[in-house]
N, C-alpha and C positions, 0 to 999 in steps of 0.2 A: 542320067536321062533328064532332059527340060521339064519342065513342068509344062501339064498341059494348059489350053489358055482357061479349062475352068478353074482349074488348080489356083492358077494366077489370079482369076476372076475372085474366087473366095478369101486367096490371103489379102488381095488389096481389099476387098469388103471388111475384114476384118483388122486392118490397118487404120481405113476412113471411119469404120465405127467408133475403132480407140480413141484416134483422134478427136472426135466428137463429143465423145461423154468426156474425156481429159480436160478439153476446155470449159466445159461445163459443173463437172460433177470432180475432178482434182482424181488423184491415183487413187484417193485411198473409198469414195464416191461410188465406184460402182463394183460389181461385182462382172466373173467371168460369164456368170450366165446371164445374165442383161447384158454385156459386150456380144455373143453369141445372138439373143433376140434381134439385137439390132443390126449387126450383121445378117442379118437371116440365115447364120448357120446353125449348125447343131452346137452343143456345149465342147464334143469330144473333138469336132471339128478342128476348133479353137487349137487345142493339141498337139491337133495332127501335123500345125502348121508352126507353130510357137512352144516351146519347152515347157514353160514358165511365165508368169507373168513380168520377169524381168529380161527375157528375154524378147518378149514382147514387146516391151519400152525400148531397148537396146535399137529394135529393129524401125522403130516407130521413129526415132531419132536419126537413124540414118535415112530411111527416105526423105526426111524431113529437109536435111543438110542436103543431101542430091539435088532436090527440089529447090533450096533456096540457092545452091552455088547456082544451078544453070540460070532461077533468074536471075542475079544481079550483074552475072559476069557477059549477060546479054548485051551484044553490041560492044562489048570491051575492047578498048584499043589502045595497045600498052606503047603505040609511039604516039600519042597525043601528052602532052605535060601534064605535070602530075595533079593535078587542081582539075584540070578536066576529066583525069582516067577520074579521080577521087567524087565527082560531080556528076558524073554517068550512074558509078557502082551507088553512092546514096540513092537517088532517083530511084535507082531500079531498086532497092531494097524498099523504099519507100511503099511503091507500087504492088511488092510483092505482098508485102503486111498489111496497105488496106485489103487487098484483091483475096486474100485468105486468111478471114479473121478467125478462125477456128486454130491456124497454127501460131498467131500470133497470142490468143489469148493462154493459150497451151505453154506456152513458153515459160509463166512465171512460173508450172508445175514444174519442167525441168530444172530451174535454177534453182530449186530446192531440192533437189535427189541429193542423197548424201557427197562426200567429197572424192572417196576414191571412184564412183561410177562419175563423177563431175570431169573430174582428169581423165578419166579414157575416152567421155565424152567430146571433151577437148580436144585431147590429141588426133581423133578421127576429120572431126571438124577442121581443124589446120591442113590437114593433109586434101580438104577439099578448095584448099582457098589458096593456091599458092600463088593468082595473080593478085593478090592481096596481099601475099607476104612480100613475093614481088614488088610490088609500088613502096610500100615501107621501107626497104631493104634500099631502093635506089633514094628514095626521100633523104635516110637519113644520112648517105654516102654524099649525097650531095650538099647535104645543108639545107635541103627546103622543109623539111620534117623533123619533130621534135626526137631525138636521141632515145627513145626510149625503147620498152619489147613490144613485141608484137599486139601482145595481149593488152597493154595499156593505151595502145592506141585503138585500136578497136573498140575498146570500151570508151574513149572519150570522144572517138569519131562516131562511131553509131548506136551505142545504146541510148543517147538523148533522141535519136530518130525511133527508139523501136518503143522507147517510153512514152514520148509523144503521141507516137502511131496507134497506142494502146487507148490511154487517154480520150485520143478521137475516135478508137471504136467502141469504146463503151458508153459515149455521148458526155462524157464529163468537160470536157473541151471540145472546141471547133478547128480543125486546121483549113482554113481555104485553102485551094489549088495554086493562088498566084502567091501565098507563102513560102511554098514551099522549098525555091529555090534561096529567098534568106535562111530558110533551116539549112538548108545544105550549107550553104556560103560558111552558117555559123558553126557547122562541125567541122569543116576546113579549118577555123581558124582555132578550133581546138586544138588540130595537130600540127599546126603548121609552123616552123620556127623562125621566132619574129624577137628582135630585141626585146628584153623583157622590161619593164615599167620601173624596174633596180636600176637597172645598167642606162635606161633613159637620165633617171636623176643623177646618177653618180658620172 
């Protein structure tokens, strides 16, 4: 049977709660019953709806990836060249980490969970992103994208965006608006495969 919409109502309060003190206050930070306070549920509540505290994160992590796949792959148009599909999906990532800095800040909590919940977190993640595995997949078939896994581009295309992005939400840097498209430009040319500065000399 669905859940009804208060049912709903309280697990997503108790999602955006996590969320909140996560960014703030790290896993280890707060307790089930200040997550429950500020949920405004009850403690057993929390339970009712979630196992475990790690099943809680588990679940906190997959909305999270729903939430960021549909925004980046907003407006995605996989017959535009790949410098444009790759110039859209920045942007929109961009936008989506100033626009919700609670899950941006929350992020470095995750990159520290241990390693086998790291890989299943992974492999969930991937399976959200497949017009991203997509564009790599034709990039490197064709010779416009560096040869490498998925995973390595990814981290050399966007984590200098999500670091940056970070950066400027906790005021330690400034990104202006009319930068932003040289930031993109410059994670292109992270992945992009261009004779290298060897093969120029030699």
């Amino acid at each position: 049977m669905a859940m009804s919409l208060l049912n709903i109502d309280k697990r997503e309060a108790i999602l955006n709660a996590t969320l909140e003190l996560l960014s703030c206050c790290g896993f280890h930070g707060f307790s089930i019953k200040q997550l429950a306070a500020k949920a405004n549920v009850a403690t057993g509540t929390v339970y009712l709806y979630f196992e475990d505290r790690d099943t809680l994160i588990r679940e906190l992590h997959r909305t999270i990836m729903q939430r960021f796949a549909k925004a980046i792959f907003t407006d995605h148009d996989p017959h535009q060249n790949l410098a444009s599909q790759h110039h859209r999906l920045c942007c929109n990532l961009w936008h989506f980490l100033i626009e919700n800095p609670t899950i941006l800040l929350s992020k470095v909590q995750f990159d520290h969970l241990p390693p086998d919940v790291l890989r299943s977190h992974r492999d969930e993640a991937w399976s959200l992103l497949q017009p991203l595995t997509a564009l790599f997949e034709v990039g490197r078939v064709q010779g416009t994208i560096k040869n490498l896994p998925d995973d390595v581009l990814a981290g050399l295309s966007f984590e200098p965006l999500v670091y940056l992005a970070r950066q400027h939400a906790i005021g330690v840097i400034e990104i202006e608006p009319d930068n932003l498209h040289e930031l993109v430009h410059a994670s292109w040319d992270a992945i992009a495969k261009r004779q290298s500065v060897a093969e120029e000399i030699l």
